[in-house]
N, CA and C atoms as an extended XYZ file, in Angstrom:
423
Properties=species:S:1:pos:R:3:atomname:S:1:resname:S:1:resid:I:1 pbc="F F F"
N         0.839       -1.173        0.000 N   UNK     1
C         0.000        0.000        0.000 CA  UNK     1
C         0.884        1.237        0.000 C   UNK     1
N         0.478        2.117       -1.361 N   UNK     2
C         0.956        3.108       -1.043 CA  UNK     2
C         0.499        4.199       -0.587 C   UNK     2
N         0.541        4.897        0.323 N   UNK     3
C        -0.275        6.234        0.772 CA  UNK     3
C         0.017        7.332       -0.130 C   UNK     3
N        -1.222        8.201        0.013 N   UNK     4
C        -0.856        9.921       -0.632 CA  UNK     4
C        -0.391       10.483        0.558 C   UNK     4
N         0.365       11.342        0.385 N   UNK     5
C         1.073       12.139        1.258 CA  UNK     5
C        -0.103       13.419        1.276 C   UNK     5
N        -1.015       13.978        0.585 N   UNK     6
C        -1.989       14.898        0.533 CA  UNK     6
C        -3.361       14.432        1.087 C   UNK     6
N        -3.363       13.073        1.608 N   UNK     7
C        -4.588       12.398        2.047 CA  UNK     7
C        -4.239       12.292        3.550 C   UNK     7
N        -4.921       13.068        4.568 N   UNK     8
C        -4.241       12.681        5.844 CA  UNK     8
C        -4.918       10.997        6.541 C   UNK     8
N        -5.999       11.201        5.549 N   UNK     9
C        -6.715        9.626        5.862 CA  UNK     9
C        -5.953        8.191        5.513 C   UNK     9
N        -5.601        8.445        4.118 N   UNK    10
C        -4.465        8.044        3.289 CA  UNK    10
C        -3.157        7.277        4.858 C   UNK    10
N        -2.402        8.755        4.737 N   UNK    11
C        -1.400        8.328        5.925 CA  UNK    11
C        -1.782        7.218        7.201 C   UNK    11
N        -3.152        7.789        7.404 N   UNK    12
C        -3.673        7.068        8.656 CA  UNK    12
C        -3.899        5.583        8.657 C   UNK    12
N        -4.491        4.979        7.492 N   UNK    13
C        -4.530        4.059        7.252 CA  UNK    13
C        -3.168        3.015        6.778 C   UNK    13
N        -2.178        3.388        6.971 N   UNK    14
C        -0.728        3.438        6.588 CA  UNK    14
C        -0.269        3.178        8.029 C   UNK    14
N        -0.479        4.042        8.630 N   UNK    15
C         0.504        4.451       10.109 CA  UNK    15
C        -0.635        3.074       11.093 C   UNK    15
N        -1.845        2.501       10.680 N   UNK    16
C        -2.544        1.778       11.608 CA  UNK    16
C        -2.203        0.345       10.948 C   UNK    16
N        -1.622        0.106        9.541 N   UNK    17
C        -1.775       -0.755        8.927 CA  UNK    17
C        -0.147       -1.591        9.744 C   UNK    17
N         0.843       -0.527        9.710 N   UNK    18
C         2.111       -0.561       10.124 CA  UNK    18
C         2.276       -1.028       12.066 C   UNK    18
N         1.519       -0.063       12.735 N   UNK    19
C         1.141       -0.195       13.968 CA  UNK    19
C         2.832        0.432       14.764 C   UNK    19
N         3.542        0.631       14.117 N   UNK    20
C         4.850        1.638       15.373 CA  UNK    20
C         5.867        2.311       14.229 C   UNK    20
N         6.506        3.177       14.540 N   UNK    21
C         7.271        4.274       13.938 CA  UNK    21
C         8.668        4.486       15.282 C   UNK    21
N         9.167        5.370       14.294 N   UNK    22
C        10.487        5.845       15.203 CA  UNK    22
C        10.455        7.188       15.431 C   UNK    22
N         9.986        7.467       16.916 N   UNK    23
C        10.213        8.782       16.809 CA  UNK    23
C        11.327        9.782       17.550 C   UNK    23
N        11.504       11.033       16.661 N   UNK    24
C        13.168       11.615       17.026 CA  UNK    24
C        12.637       12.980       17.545 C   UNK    24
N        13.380       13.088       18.558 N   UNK    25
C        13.302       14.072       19.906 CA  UNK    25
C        14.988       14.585       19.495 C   UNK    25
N        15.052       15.904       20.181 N   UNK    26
C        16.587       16.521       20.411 CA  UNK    26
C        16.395       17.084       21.621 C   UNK    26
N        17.606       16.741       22.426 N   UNK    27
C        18.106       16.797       23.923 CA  UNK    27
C        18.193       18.068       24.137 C   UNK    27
N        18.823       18.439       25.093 N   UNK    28
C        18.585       19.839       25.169 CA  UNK    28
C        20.177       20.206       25.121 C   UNK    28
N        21.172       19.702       24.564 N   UNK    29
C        22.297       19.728       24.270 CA  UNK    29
C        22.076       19.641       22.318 C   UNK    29
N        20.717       19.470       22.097 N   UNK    30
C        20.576       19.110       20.448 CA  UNK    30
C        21.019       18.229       19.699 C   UNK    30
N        21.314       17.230       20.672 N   UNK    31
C        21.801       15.617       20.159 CA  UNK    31
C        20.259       15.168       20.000 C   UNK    31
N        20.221       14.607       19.002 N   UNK    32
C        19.121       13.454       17.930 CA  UNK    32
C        19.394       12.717       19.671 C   UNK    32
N        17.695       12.004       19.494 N   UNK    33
C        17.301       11.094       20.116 CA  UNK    33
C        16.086       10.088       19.536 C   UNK    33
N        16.399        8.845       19.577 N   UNK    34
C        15.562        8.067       18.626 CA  UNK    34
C        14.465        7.225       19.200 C   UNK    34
N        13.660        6.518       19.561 N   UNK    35
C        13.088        6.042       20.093 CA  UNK    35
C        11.494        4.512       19.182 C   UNK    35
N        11.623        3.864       18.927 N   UNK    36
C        10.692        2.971       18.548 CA  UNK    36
C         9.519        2.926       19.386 C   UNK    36
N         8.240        3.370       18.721 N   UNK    37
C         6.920        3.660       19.737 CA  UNK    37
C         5.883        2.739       18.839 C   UNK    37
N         4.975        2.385       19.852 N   UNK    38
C         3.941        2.024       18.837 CA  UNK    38
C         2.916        3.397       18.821 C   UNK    38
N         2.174        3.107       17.879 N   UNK    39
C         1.900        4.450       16.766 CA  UNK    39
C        -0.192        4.199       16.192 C   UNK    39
N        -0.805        4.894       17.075 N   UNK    40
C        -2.248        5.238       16.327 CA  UNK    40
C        -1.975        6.367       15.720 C   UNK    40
N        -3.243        6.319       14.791 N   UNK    41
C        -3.775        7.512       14.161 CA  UNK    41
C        -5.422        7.853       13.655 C   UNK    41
N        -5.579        8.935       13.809 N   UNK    42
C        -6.782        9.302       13.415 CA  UNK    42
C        -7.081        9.568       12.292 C   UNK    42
N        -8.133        9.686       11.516 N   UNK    43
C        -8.810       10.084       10.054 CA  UNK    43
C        -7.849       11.344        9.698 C   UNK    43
N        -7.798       12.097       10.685 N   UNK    44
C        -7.283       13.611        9.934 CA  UNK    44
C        -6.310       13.771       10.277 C   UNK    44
N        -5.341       12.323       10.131 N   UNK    45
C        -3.523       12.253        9.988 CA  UNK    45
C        -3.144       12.428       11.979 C   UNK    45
N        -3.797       12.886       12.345 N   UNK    46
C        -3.423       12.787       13.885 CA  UNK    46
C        -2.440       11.898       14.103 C   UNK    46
N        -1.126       11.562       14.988 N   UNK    47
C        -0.558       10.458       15.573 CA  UNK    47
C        -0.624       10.476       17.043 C   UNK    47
N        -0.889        9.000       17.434 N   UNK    48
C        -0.886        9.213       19.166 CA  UNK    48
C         0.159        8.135       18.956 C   UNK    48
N         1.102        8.439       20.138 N   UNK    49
C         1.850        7.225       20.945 CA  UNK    49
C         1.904        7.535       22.508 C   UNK    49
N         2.042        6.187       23.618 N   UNK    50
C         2.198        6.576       25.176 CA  UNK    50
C         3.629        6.172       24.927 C   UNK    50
N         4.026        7.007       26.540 N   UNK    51
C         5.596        6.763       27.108 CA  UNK    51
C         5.607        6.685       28.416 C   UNK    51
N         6.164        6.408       29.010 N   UNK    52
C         6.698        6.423       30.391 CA  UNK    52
C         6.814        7.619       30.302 C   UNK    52
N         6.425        8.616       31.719 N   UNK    53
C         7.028       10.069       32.041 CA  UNK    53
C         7.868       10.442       32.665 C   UNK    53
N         9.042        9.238       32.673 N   UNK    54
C        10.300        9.198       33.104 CA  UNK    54
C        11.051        9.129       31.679 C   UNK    54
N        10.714        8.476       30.688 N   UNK    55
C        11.543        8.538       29.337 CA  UNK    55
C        12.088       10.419       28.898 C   UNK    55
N        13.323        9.952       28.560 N   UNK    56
C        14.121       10.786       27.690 CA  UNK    56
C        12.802       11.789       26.562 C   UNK    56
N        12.599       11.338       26.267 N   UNK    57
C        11.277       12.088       25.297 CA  UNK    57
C        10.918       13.118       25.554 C   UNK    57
N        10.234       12.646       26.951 N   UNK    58
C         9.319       13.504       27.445 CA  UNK    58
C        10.279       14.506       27.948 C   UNK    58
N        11.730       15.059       28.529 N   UNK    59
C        11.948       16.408       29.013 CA  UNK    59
C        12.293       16.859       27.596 C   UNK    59
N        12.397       16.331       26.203 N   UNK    60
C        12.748       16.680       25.065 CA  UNK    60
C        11.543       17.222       24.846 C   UNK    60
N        10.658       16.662       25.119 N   UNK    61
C         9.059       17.494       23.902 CA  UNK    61
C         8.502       18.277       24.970 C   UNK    61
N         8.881       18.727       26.159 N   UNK    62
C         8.662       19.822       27.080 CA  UNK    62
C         9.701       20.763       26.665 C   UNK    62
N        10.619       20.854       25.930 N   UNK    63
C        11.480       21.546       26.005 CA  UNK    63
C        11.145       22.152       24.580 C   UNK    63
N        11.186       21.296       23.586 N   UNK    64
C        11.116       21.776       22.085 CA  UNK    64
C        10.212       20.384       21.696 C   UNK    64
N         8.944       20.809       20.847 N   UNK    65
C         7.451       20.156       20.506 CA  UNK    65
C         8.041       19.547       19.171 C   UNK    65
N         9.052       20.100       18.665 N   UNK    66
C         9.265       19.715       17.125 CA  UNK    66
C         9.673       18.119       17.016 C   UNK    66
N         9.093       17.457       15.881 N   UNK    67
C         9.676       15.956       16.238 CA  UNK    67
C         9.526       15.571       14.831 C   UNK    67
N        10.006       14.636       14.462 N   UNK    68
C        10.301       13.754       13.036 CA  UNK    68
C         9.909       12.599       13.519 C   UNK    68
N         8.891       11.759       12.618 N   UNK    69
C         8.572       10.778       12.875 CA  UNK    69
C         8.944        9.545       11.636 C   UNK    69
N         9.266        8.314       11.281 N   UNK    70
C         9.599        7.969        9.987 CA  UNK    70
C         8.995        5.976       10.851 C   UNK    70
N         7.579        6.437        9.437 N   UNK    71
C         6.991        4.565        9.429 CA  UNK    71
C         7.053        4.282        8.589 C   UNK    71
N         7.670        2.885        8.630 N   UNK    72
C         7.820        2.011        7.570 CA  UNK    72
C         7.375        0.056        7.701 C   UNK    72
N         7.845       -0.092        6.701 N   UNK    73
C         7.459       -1.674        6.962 CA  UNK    73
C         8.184       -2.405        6.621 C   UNK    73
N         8.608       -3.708        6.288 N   UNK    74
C         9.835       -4.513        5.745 CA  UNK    74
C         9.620       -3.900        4.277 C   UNK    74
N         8.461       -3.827        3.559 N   UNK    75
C         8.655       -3.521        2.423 CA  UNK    75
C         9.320       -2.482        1.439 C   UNK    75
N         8.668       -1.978        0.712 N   UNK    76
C         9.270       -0.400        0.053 CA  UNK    76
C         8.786        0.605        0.263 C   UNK    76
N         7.904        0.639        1.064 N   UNK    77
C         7.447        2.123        1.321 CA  UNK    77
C         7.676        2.417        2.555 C   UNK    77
N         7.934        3.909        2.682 N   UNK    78
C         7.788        4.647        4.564 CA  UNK    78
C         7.440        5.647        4.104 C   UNK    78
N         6.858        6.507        4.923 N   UNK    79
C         6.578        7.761        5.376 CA  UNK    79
C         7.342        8.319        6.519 C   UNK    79
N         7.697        9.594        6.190 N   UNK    80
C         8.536       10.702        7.256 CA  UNK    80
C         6.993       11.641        7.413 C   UNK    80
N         7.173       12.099        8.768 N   UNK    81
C         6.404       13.026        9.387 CA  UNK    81
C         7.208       14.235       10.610 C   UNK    81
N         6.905       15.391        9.691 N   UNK    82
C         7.307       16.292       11.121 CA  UNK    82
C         6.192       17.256       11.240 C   UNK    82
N         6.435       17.267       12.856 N   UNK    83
C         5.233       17.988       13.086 CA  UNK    83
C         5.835       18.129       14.476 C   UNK    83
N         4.368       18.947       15.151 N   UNK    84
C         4.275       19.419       16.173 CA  UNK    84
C         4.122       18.138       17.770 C   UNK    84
N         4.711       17.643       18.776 N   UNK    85
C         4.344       16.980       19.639 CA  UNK    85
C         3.502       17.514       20.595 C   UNK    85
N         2.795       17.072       21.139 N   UNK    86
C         1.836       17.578       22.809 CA  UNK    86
C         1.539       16.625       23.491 C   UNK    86
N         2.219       16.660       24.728 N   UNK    87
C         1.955       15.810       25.605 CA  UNK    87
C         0.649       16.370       26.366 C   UNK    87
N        -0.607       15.463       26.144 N   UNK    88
C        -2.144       15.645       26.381 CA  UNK    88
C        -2.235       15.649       27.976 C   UNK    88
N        -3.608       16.535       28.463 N   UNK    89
C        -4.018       16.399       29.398 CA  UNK    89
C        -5.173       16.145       29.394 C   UNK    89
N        -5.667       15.904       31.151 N   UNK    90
C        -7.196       16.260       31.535 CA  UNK    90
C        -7.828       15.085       30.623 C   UNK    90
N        -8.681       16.124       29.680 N   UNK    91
C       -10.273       15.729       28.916 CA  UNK    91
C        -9.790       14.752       27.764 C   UNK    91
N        -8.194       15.767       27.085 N   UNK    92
C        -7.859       15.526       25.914 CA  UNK    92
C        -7.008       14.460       26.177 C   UNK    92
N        -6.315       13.810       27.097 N   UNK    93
C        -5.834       12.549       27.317 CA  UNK    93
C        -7.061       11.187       27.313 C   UNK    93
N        -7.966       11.771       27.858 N   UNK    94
C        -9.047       10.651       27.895 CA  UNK    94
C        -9.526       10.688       26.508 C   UNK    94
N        -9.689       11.652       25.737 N   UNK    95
C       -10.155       11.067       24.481 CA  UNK    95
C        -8.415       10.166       23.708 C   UNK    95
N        -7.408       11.125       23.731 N   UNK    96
C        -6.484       10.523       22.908 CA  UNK    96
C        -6.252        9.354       23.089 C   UNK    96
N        -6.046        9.067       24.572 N   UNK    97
C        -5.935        7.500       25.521 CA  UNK    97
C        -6.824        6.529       24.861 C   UNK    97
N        -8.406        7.122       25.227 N   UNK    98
C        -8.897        5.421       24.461 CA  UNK    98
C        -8.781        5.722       23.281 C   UNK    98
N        -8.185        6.909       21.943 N   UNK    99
C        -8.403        5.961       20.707 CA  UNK    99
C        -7.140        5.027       20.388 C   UNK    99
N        -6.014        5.457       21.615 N   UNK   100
C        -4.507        4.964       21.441 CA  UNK   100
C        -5.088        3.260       21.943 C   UNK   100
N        -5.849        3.229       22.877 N   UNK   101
C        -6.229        1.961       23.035 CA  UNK   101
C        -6.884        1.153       22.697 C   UNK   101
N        -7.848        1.951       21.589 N   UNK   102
C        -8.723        1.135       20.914 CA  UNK   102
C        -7.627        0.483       19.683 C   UNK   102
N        -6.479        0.981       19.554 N   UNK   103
C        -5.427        0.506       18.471 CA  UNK   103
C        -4.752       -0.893       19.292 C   UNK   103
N        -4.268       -0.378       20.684 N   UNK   104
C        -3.484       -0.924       21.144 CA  UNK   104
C        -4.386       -1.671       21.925 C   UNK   104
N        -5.282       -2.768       22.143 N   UNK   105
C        -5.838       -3.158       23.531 CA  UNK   105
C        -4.788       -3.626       25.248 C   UNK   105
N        -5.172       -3.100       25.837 N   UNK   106
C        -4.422       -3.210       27.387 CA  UNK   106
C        -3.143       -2.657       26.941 C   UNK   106
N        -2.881       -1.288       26.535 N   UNK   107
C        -2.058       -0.579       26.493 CA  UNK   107
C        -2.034        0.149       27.860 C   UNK   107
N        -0.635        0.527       28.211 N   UNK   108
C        -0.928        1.430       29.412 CA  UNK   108
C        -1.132        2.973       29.288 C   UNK   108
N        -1.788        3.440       28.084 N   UNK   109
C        -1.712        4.801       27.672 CA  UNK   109
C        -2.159        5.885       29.063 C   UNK   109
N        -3.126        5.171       29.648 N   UNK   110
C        -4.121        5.821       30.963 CA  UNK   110
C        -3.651        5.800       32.173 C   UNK   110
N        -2.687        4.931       31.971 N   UNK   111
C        -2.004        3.840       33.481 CA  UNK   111
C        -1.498        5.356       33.908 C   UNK   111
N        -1.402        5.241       35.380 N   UNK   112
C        -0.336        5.922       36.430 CA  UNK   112
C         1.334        6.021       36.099 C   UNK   112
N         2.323        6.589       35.571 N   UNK   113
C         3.076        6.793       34.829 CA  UNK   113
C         3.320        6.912       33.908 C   UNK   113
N         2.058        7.039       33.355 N   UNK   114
C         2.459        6.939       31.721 CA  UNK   114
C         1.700        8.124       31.020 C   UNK   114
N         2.245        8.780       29.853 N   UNK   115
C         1.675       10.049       29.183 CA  UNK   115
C         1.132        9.634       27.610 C   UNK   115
N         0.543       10.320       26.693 N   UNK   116
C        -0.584       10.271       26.018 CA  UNK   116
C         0.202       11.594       25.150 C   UNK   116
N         1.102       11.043       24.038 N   UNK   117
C         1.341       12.117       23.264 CA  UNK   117
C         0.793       12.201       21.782 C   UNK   117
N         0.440       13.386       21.476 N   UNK   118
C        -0.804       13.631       20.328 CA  UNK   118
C         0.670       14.283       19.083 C   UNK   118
N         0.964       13.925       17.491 N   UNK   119
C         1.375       14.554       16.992 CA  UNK   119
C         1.254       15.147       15.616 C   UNK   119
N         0.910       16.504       15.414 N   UNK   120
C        -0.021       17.026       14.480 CA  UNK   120
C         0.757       17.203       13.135 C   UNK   120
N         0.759       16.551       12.155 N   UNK   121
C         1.970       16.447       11.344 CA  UNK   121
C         1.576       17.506       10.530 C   UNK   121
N         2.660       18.459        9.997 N   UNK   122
C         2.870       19.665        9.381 CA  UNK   122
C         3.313       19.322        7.863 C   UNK   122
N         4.120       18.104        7.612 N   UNK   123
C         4.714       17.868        6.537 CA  UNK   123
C         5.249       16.281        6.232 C   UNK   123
N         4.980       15.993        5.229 N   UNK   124
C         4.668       14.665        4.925 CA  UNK   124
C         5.496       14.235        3.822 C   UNK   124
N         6.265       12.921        4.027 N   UNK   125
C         6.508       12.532        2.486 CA  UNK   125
C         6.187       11.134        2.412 C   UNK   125
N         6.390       10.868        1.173 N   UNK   126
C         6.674        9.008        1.186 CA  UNK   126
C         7.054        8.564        0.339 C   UNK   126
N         8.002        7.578        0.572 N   UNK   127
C         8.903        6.968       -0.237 CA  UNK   127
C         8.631        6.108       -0.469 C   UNK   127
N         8.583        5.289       -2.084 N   UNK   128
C         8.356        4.173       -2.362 CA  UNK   128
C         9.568        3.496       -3.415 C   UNK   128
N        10.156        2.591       -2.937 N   UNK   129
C        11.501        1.910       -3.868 CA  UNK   129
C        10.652        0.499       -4.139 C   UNK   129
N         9.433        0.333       -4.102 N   UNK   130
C         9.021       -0.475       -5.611 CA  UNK   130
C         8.877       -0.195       -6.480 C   UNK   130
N         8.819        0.974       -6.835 N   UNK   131
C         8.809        1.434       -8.109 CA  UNK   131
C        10.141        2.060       -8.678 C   UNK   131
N        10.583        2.061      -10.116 N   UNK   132
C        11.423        2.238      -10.679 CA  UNK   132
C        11.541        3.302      -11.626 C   UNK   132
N        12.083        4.839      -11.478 N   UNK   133
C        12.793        4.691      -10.225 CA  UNK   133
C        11.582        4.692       -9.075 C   UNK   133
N        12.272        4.929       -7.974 N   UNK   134
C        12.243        5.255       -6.843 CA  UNK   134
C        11.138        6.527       -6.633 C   UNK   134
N         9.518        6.342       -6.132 N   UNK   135
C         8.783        7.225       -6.323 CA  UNK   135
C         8.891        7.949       -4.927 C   UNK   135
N         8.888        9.448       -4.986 N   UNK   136
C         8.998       10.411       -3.794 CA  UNK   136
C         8.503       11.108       -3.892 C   UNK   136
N         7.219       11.463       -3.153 N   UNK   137
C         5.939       12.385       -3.096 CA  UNK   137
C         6.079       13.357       -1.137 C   UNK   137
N         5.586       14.422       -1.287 N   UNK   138
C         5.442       15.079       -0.349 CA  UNK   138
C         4.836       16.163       -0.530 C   UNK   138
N         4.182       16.803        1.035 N   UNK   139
C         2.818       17.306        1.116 CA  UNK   139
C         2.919       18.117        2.565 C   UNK   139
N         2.879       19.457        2.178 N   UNK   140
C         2.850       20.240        3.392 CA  UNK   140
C         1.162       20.706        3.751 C   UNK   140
N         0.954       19.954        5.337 N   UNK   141
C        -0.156       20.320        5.774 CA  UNK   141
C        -0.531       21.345        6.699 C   UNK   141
């Protein structure tokens, strides 16, 4: 499957089909930080992943929201995503939480240590090396 990079539904169905991504945080020294998350999404390109609120991440996306996200699969296609991070509260954790769990069942998205991060992607590409050449599409949202 290849996604449109101009379809945020497109992506979504991509990023749920895949089920985790890598996402990159910078320290507050601006060293890259990498991390393997599992990965929902909503109709209108939304990404949720939980973390521990002891992880490295989290004093990174309190510090600077900006993040690169890149899903892929064994096959030929991935998608890169950068966008905005927010670590959710209150109302908006309980909605993000159960749709992260309706992906993930008995995830600890809700659990007592753990945070509910929402990420609103700004810019999109995707790469596909089944095709010849090499097809590369991208899409600023």
């Amino acid at each position: 499957m290849t996604p449109d990079p101009h379809d945020p539904a497109s992506i979504a169905r991509f990023v749920v089909a895949t089920g985790c991504g890598v996402i990159a945080t910078a320290s507050s020294d601006g060293s890259p930080e990498a991390a393997l998350v599992g990965l929902a999404a909503l109709e209108d390109g939304t990404l949720i992943f939980n973390t521990p609120d002891a992880a490295r991440k989290v004093e990174n996306l309190r510090a600077l929201r900006r993040v690169a996200v890149v899903i892929g699969t064994a096959g030929n296609v991935s998608v890169q995503v950068e966008g905005d991070a927010t670590i959710v509260e209150d109302d908006e954790r309980q909605h993000y939480g159960h749709a992260y769990e309706r992906r993930f069942p008995g995830s600890r998205a809700l659990a007592d240590g753990f945070l509910v991060v929402v990420v609103r992607p700004s810019w999109v590409r995707v790469y596909d090396a089944g095709q010849h050449p090499a097809v590369v599409r991208e899409a600023d949202w």
